[in-house]
C-alpha positions as CSV (number, residue, x, y, z in Angstrom):
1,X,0.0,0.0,0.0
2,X,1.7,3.4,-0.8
3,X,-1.0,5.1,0.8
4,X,-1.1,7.0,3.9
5,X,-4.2,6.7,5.8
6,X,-7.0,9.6,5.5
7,X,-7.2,10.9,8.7
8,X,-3.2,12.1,7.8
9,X,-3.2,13.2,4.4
10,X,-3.7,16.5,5.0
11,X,-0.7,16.8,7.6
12,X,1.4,14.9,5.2
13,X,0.9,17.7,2.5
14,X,1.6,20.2,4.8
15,X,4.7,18.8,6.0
16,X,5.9,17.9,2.4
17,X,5.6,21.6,1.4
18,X,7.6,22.7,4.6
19,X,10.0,20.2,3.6
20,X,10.5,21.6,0.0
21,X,10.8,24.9,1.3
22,X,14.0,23.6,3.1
23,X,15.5,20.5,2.4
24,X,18.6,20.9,4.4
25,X,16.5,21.1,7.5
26,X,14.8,18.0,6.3
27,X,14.4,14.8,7.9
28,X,13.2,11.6,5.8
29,X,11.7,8.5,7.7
30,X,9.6,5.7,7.0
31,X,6.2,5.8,8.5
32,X,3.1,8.1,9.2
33,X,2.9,11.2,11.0
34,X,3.3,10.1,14.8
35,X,5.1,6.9,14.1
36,X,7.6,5.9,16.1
37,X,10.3,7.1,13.4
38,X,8.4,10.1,14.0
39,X,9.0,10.6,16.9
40,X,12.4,9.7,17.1
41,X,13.3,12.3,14.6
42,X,12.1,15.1,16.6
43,X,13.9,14.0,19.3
44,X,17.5,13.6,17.0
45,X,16.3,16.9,15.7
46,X,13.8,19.1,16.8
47,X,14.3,21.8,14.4
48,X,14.2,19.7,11.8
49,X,11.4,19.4,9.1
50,X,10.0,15.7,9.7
51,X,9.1,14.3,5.8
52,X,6.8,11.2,6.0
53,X,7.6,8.5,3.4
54,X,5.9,4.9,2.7
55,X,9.0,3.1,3.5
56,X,12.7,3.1,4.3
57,X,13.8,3.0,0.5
58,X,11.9,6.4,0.0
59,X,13.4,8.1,2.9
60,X,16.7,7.2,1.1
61,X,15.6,8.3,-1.6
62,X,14.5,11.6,-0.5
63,X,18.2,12.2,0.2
64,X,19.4,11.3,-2.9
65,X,17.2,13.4,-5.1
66,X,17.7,16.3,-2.5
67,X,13.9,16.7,-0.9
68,X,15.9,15.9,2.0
69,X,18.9,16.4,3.8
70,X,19.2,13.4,6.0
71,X,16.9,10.1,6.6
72,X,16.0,8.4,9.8
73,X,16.3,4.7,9.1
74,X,15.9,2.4,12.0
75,X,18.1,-0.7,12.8
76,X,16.3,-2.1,15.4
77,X,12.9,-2.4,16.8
78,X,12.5,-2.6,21.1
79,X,9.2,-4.7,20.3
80,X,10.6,-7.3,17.9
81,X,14.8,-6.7,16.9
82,X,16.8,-6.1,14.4
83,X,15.1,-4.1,10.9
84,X,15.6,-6.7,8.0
85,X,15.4,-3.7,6.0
């Protein structure tokens, strides 16, 4: 599903077009507003611009194409280990 659900679509586009307006400040993660990646990039950074993206491979490759500066990518999980991804 590359969806987000409803109920955040609107908070995504807002915090896309921050995002564009300042891609160094930007921080890529996998996951829906008020995820757990979320969260942990406010906390890393909380001046930072928090981009949503469907998955770890487009938070990479928000950096590469320069919507972002940096990417959040988790390597392990407290509930269940390691992040195969």
């Amino acid at each position: 599903m590359r969806k987000f659900p409803a109920p955040a679509l609107e908070l995504v586009e807002t915090m896309r077009l921050a995002a564009q307006g300042d891609p160094a400040r930007t921080i890529s993660f996998g996951g829906a507003p008020g995820s757990n990646s979320h969260r942990a990039a406010g906390q890393f950074d909380p001046d930072a611009l928090p981009l949503p993206c469907h998955g770890f491979n487009d938070a990479i490759d928000a950096v590469k194409t320069g919507i972002a500066g940096r990417a959040l990518i988790p390597i392990e999980n407290s509930q269940h280990g390691r992040v195969a991804d």
